[in-house]
C-alpha positions as CSV (number, residue, x, y, z in Angstrom):
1,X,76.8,91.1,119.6
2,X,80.4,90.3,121.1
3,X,80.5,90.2,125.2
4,X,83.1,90.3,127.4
5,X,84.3,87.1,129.4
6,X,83.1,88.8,132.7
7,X,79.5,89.1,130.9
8,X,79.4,85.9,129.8
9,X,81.0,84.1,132.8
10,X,78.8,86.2,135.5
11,X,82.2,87.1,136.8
12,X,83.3,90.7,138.4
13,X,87.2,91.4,138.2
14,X,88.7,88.3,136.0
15,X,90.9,85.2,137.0
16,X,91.3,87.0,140.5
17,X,91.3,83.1,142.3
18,X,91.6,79.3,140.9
19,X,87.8,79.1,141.4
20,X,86.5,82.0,139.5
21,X,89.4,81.2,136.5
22,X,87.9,77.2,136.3
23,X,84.2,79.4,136.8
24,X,85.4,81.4,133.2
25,X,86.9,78.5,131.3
26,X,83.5,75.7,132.5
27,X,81.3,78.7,130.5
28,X,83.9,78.8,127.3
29,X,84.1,75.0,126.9
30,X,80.6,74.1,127.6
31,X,79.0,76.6,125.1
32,X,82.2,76.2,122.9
33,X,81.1,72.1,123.0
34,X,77.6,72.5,121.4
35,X,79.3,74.7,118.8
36,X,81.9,71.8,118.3
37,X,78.7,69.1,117.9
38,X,77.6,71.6,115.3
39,X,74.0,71.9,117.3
40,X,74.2,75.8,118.6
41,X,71.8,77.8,116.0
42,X,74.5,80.5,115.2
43,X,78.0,78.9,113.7
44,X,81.2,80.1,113.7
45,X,82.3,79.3,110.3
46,X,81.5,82.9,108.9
47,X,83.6,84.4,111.3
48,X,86.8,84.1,109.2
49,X,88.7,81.4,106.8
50,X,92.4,80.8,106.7
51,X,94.7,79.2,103.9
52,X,93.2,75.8,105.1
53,X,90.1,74.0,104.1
54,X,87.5,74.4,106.8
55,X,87.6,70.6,108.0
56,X,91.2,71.5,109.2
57,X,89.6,74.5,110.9
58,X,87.3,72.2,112.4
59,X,90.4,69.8,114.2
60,X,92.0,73.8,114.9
61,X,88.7,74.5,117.0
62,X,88.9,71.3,118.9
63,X,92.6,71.2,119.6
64,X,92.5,74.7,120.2
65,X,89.9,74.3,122.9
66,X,92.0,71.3,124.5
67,X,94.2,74.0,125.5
68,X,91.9,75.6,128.2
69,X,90.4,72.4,129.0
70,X,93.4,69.8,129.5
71,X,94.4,72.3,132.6
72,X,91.4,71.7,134.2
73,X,91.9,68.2,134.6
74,X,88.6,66.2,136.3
75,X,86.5,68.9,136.5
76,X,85.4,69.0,133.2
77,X,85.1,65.6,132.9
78,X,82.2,65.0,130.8
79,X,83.6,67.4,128.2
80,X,87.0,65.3,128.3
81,X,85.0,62.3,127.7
82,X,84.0,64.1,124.4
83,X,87.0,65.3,123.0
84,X,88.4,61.8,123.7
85,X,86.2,60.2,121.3
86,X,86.3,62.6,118.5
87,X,90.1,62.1,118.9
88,X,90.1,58.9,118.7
89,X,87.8,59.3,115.4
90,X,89.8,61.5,113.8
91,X,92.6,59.4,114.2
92,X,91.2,56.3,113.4
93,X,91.9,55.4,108.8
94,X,88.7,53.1,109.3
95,X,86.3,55.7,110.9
96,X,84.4,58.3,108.1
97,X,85.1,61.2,110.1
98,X,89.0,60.3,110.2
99,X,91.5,63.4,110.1
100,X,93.4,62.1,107.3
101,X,97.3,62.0,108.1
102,X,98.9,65.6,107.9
103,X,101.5,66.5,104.6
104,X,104.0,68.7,103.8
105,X,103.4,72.2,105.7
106,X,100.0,71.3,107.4
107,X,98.0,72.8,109.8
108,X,97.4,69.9,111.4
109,X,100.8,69.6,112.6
110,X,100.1,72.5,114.5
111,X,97.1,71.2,116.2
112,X,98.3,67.8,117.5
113,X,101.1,69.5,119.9
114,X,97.5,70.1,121.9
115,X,97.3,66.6,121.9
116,X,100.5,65.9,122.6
117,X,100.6,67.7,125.9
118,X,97.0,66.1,127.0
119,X,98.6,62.6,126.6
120,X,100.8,63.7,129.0
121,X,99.5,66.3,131.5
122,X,96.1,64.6,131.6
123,X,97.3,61.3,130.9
124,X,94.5,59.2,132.8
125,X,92.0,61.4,130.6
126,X,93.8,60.8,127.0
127,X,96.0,57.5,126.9
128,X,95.0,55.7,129.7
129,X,91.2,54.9,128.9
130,X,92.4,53.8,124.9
131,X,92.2,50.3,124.0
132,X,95.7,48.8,122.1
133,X,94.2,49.6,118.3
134,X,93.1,53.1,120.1
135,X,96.6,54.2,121.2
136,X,98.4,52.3,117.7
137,X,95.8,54.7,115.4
138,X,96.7,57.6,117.7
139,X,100.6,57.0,117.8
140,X,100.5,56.3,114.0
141,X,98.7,59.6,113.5
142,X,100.8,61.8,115.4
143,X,104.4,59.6,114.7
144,X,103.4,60.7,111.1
145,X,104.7,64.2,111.3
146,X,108.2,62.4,111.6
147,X,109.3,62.8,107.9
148,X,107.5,66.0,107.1
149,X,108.7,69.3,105.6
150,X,108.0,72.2,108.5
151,X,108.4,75.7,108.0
152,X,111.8,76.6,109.5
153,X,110.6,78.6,112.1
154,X,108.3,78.0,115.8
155,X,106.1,75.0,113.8
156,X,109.4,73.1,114.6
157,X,108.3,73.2,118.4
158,X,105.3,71.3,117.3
159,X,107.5,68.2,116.4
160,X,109.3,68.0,119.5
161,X,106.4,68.0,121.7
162,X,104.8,65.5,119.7
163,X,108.1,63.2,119.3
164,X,109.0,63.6,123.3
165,X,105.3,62.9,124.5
166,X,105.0,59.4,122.6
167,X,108.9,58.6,123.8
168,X,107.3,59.4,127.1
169,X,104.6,57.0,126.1
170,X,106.9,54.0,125.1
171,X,106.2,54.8,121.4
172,X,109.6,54.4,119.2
173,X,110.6,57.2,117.3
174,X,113.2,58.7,115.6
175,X,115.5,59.9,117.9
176,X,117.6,61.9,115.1
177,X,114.5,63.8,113.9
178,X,113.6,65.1,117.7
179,X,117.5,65.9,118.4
180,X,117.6,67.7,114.6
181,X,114.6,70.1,115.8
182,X,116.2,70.9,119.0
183,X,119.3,71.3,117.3
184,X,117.5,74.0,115.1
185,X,115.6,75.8,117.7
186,X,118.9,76.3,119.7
187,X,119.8,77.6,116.6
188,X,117.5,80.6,116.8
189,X,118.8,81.7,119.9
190,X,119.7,85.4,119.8
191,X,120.5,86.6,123.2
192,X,118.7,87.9,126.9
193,X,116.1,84.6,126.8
194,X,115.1,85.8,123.5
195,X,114.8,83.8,120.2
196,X,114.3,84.5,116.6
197,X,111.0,83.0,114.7
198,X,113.0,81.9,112.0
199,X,115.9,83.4,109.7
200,X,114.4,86.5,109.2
201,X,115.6,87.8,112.6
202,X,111.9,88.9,113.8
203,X,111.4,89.1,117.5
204,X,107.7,89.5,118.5
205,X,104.7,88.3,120.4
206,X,105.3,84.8,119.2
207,X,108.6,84.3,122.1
208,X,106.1,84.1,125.4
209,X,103.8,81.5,123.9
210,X,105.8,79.3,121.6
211,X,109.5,79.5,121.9
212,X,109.3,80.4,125.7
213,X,106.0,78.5,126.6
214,X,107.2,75.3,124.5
215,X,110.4,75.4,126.1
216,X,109.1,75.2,129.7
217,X,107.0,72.6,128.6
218,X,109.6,70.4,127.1
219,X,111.9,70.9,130.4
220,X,109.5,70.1,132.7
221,X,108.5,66.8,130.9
222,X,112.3,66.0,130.2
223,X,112.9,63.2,133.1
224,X,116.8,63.7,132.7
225,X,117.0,66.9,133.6
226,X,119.9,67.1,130.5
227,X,122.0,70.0,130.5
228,X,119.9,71.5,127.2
229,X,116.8,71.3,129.2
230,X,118.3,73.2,132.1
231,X,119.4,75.9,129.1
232,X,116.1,76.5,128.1
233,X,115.1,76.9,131.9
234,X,117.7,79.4,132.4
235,X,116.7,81.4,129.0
236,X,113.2,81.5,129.9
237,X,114.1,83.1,133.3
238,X,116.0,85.5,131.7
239,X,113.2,85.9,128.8
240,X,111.0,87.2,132.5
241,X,113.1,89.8,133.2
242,X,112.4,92.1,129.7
243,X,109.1,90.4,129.3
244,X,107.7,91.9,132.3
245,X,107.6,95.4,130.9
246,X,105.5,93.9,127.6
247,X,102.5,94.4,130.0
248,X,101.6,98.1,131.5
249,X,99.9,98.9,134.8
250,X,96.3,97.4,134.1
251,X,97.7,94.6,132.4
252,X,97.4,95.5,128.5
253,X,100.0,94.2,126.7
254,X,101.8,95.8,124.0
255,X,99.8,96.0,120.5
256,X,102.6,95.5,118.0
257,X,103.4,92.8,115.4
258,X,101.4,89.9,113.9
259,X,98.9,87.4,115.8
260,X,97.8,89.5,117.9
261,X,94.1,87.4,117.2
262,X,95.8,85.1,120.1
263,X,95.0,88.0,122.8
264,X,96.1,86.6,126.0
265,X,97.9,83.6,124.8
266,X,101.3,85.0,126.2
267,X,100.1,84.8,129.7
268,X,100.8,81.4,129.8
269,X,104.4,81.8,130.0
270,X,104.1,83.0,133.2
271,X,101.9,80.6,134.7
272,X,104.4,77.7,133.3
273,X,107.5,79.9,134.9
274,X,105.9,79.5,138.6
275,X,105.1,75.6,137.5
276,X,109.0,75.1,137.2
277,X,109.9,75.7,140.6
278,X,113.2,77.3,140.3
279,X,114.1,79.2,143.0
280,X,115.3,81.8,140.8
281,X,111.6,82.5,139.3
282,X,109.7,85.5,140.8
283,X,106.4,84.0,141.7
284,X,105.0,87.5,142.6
285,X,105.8,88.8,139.3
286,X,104.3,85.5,137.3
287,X,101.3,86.0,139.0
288,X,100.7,89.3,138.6
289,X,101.6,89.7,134.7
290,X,99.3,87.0,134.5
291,X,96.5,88.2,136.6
292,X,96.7,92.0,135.5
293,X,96.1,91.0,132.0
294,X,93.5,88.1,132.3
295,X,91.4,91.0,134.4
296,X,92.0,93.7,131.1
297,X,91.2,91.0,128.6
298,X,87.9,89.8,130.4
299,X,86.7,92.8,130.1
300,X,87.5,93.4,126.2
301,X,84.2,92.8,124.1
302,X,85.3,89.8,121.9
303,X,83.5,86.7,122.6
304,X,80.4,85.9,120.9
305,X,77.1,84.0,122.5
306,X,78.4,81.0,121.9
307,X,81.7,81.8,123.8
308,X,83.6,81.8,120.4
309,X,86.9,84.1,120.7
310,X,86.3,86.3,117.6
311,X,89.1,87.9,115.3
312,X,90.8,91.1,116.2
313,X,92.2,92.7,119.1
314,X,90.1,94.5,122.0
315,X,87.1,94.5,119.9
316,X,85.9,92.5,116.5
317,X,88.5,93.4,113.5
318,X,88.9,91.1,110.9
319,X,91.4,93.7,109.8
320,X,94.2,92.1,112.5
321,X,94.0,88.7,110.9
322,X,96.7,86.9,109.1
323,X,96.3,84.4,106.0
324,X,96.2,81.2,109.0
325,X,93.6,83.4,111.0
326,X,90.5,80.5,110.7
327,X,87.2,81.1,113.1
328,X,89.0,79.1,115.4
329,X,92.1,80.6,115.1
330,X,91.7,82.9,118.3
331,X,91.1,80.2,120.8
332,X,94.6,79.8,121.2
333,X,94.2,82.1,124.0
334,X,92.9,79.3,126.0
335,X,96.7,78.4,126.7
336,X,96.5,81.2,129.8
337,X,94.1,78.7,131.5
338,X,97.2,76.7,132.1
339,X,96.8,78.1,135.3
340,X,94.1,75.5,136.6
341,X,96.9,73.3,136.3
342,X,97.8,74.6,139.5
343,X,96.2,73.8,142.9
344,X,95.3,76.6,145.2
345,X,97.9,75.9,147.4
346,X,100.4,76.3,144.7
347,X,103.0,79.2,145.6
348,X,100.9,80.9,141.8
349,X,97.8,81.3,143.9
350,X,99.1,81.6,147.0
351,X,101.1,84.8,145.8
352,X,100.7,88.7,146.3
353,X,100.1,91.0,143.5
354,X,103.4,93.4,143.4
355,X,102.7,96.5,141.2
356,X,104.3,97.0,137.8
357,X,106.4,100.4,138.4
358,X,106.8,102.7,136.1
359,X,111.1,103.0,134.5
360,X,113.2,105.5,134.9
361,X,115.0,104.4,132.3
362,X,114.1,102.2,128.9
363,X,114.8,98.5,128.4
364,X,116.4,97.2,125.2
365,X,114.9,94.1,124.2
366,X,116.8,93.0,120.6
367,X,116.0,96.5,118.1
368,X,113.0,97.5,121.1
369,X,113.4,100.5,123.8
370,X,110.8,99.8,125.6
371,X,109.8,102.1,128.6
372,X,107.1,101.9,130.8
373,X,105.1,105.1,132.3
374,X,101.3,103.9,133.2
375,X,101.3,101.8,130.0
376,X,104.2,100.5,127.6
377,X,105.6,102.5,125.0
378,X,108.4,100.7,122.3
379,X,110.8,102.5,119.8
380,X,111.7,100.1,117.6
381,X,113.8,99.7,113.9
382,X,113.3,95.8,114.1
383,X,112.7,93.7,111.4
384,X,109.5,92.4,110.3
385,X,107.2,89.3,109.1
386,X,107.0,90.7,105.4
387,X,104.9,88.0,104.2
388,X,101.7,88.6,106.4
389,X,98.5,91.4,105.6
390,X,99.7,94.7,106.8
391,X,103.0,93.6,108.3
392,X,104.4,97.6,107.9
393,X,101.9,98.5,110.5
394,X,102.8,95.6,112.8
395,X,106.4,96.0,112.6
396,X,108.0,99.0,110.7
397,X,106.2,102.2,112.2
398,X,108.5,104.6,114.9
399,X,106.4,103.6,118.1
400,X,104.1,101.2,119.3
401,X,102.0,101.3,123.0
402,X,99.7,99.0,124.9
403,X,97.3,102.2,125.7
404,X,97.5,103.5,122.0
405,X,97.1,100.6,120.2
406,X,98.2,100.7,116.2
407,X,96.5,101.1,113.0
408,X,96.8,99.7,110.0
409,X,96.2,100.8,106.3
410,X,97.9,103.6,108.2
411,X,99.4,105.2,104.8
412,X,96.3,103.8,102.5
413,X,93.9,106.7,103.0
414,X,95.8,109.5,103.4
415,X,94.0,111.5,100.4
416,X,90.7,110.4,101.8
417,X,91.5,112.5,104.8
418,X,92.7,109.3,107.3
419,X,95.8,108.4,108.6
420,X,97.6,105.7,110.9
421,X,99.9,106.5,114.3
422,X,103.7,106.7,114.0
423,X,104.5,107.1,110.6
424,X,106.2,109.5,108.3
425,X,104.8,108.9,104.5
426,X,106.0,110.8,101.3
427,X,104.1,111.1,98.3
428,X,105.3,109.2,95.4
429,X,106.0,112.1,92.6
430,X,105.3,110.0,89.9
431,X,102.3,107.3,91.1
432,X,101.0,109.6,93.9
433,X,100.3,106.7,96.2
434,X,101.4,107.6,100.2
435,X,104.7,105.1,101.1
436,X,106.5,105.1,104.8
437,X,108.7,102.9,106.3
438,X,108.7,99.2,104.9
439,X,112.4,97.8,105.8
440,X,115.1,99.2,106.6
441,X,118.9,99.0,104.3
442,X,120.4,99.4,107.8
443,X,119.2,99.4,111.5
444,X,121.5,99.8,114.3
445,X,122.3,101.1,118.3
446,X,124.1,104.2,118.8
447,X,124.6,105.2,122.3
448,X,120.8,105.8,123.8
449,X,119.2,105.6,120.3
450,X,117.9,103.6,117.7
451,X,119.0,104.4,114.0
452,X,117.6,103.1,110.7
453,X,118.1,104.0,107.2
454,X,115.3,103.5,104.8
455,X,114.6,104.8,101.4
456,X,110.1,104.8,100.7
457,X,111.1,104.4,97.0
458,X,114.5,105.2,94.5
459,X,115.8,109.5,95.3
460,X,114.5,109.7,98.8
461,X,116.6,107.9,102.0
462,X,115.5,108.9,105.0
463,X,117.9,108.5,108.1
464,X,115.7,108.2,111.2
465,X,117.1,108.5,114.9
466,X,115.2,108.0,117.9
467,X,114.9,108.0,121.9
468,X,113.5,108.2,125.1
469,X,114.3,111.5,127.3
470,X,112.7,112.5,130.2
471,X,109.1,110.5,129.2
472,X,109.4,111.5,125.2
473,X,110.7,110.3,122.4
474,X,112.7,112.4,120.5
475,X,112.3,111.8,116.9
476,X,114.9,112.8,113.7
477,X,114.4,112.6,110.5
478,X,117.1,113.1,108.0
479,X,116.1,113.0,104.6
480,X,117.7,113.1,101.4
481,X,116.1,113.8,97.9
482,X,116.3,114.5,94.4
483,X,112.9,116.3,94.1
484,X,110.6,118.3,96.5
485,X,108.4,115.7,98.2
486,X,105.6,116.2,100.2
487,X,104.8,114.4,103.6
488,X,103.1,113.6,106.5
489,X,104.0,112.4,110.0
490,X,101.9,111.2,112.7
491,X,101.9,110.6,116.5
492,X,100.3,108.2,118.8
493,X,96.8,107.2,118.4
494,X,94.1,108.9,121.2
495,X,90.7,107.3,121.4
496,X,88.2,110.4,120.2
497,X,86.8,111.3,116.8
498,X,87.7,113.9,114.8
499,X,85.2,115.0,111.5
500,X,86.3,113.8,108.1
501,X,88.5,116.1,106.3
502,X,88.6,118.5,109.2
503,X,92.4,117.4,108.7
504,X,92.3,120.6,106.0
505,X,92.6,122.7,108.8
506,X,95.8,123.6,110.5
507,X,95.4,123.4,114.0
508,X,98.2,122.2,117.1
509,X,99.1,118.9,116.6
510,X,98.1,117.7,119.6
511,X,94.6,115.3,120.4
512,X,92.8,114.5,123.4
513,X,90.2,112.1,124.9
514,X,88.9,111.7,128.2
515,X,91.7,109.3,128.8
516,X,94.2,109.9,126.2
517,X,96.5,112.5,125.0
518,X,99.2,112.6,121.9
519,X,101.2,115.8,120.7
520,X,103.9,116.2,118.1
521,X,106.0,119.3,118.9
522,X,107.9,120.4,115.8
523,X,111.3,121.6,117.1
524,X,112.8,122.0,113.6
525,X,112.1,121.4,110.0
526,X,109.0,122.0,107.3
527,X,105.6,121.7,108.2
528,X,102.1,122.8,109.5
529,X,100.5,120.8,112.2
530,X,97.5,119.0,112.0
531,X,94.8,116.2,113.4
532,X,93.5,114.1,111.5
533,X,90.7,111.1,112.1
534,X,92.3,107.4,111.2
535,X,89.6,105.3,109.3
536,X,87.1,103.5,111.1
537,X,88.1,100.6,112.5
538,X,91.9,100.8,111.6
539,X,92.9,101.1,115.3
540,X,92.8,97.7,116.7
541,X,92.0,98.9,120.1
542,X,89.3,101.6,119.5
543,X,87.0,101.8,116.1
544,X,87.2,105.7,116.3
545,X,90.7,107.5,116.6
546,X,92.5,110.2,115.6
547,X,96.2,111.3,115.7
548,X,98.4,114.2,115.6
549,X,100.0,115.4,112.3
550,X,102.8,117.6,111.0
551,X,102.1,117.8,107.1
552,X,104.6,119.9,104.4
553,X,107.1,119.4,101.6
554,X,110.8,118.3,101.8
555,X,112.9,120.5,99.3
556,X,115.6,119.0,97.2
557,X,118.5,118.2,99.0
558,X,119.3,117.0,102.3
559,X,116.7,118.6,105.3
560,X,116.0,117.6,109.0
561,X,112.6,117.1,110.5
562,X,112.9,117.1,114.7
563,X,110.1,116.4,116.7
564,X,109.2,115.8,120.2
565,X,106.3,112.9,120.4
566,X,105.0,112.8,123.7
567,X,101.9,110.8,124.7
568,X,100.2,108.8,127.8
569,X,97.0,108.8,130.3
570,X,95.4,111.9,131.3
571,X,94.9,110.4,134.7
572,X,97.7,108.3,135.0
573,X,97.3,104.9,138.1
């Protein structure tokens, strides 16, 4: 049965102090340690595997939990004593339960940058109490990721932190290698504190808690204060100002893109932002991004007994995970415990809670509008991760919202009487199967609105323009084709259940929960409206939802589709 972190931690409201935050994390790591030892009765391991061999998944699961517990500093200082010794094991060639060095493209490369940072922020836990073969097996281990082939994208943050904690250690290195990586992350710089994960030009979840996060982490620790170091301060500050309106009144961040398995992993940006002490870093605002949404996540039910984070979003979804989504995967999150870093007289704790105000008007962030009103909504004709499971629903549909949530197999199911939120599908004429938006052949700003050109397969292009007016989003659709095509188009998700195939019944498009409402109000163009139920479990914040729907046929030729989507709370904060 999964539990919430308040359930299992006794707590009330979440992370509302340094003492009931250290209260949270003492329950995840000590149950998480027996699971570790391999003595709880229930194990992990059928949770979920990854592209790696489960004894990598078992080095994830301790570095991963290093995150949450290096933070906490003496206070868990049995459990350190632990995680000490199987790291100096598994770094050891002579010992049987050695790690093996990492190759070309290995997951352990992401793992030691956990141990990278212990040697430094909990130095007299990790490097002091090593004998001289100790720290020359450890060094060796983690100095061995110097010639290796990385992906070109965030894994290159891994390097850096490893290279720049053992030159902090006295431990040669190539100095070329750490100033290449650097050299290729400044690379990835877009603009506004933003970065690019790569050459593909995706922006996404992955800036708070790796670029950003890593960032902070390598300023602080840089000594010199060099100018580059004092860049990446000044980008992450300016990362804050558009990052704040990820996160809606309650705290729920935005549900869009991939690794969204990490949950509340990208609340550690903000606790690392207060750490720097520039004057030019809201404090008030760190503390409450970070607060708001550790409270919503420690309510979410998706911890296990045995404290194990498991895979999906507010509930149990294997359905979220990416091809590197292992059982231990998820603990990643533990990074937002980064706050116990931070004494209670630290201006973090010390500081008020200032609300998060709805916008009058919307914030671009690269190809995002995003606009808050109770919770987040985003436009968006950005690109997208194309390699990873279901990466059109993470990145390619109209809209995506923090209260909503998204679906996938949004398009899968559609002749089975489900359907996904925000998406306009045509019927193939010749295979039958259900195709929306994928990529896009062009994506660009025009005034107030966001316009992409896409084409579902060859005789159809569909010119879509989109904005924000007066709390809606006004959606186009201009498409062109060589035969009559049928379609469907579909709102915002709303967290109530609709019968199967009572879809065949034209109704208003328009659905409503006790919390929730979504409407699509056809202005102009073909159609009948519609509700139908998405499948179970596609929504990755409620297993039952349903979602407004204009259905009909495009004729040959060139026709336009306008709607008004409007959706939010019913009782709005």
């Amino acid at each position: 049965m999964a539990r919430s972190l308040n359930c299992l931690a006794n707590t009330v409201q979440g992370c509302i102090s340094r003492s009931e935050t250290l209260q949270m994390l003492k329950v995840i790591v000590e149950r998480q340690m027996v699971v570790v030892r391999g003595t709880a009765q229930d194990l992990p391991n059928f949770n979920s595997a990854a592209h790696y061999t489960a004894s990598v998944a078992g080095i994830e699961h301790i570095c991963r939990l290093m995150w949450g517990a290096v933070p906490a500093g003496n206070e868990l200082s049995s459990e350190h004593d632990e995680l000490r010794r199987l790291i100096v094991n598994g770094t050891n060639p002579s010992h049987p339960d050695f790690w093996q060095f990492p190759r070309n493209y290995d997951q352990r490369v992401v793992e030691m940058s956990s141990i990278a940072v212990a040697l430094i922020d909990a130095n007299e836990l990790y490097w002091q109490p090593l004998g001289h073969e100790q720290r020359a097996n450890l060094a060796a281990w983690l100095n061995s990721v110097t010639d290796l082939e990385l992906p070109p994208n965030n894994w290159r943050w891994f390097r850096v932190l490893i290279l720049k904690a053992l030159s902090l250690l006295g431990v040669e290195i190539k100095q070329q290698v750490l100033e290449q990586d650097l050299a290729f992350i400044d690379e990835m710089y877009l603009a506004n504190g933003l970065y690019q994960d790569g050459l593909t030009g995706v922006v996404d979840y992955y800036n708070p808690f790796a670029f950003q996060l890593y960032a902070l982490v390598y300023a602080r620790w840089d000594n010199s204060q060099s100018e580059f170091s004092q860049i990446l301060l000044r980008r992450a500050i300016e990362f804050s100002n558009s990052y704040q309106y990820w996160f809606s009144q309650d705290g729920k961040p935005l549900c869009y893109g991939r690794s969204l398995n990490y949950r509340f992993a990208g609340a550690a940006f903000w606790v690392e932002l207060a750490r720097s002490g520039h004057p030019d870093v809201d404090v008030q605002l760190a503390r409450t991004c970070w607060q708001l949404t550790m409270g919503w996540w420690s309510e979410q039910p998706i911890w296990d007994n045995n404290a194990q984070l498991l895979p999906g979003f507010a509930y149990p979804n294997l359905l979220s995970s990416e091809f590197y989504t292992s059982y231990a995967s998820p603990m990643l999150a533990l990074k937002a415990f980064n706050a116990l870093a931070l004494s209670d007289d630290h201006p973090f704790w010390q500081a008020s809670l200032t609300p998060l105000l709805d916008m009058e008007q919307p914030v671009k962030v690269a190809n995002h509008l995003l606009i808050r009103r109770g919770g987040v909504y985003m436009l968006t004709n950005g690109k997208g991760s194309a390699e990873l499971r279901h990466c059109n629903d993470k990145y390619a549909k109209f809209a995506y919202s923090s209260d909503h949530g998204l679906c996938v197999e949004s398009s899968q199911w559609i002749d089975q009487g489900w359907a996904g939120d925000n998406i306009l599908a045509f019927r193939h004429p010749e295979t039958k199967q259900w195709i929306s938006r994928s990529r896009n052949l062009e994506a660009h700003v025009h005034g107030d609105s966001l316009v992409s050109v896409w084409s579902p397969f060859p005789g159809c292009e569909v010119k879509t323009t989109q904005r924000f007016s007066h709390g809606k989003e006004v959606r186009l659709n201009q498409v062109t084709t060589n035969q009559p095509l049928d379609f469907v188009m579909t709102g915002y998700a709303v967290d109530t259940w609709n019968q199967w195939f009572s879809h065949n019944e034209p109704r208003e498009s328009k659905v409503e929960s006790d919390n929730l409402y979504s409407e699509l109000i056809l202005i102009s163009g073909p159609g009948e409206t519609r509700v139908y139920p998405c499948a179970p479990n596609t929504n990755l914040l409620y297993p039952h939802a349903s979602v407004p729907v204009i259905t009909g046929q495009f004729l040959q030729g060139t026709s336009n589709l306008l709607v008004e989507v409007c959706a939010g709370k019913k009782n709005p904060l």
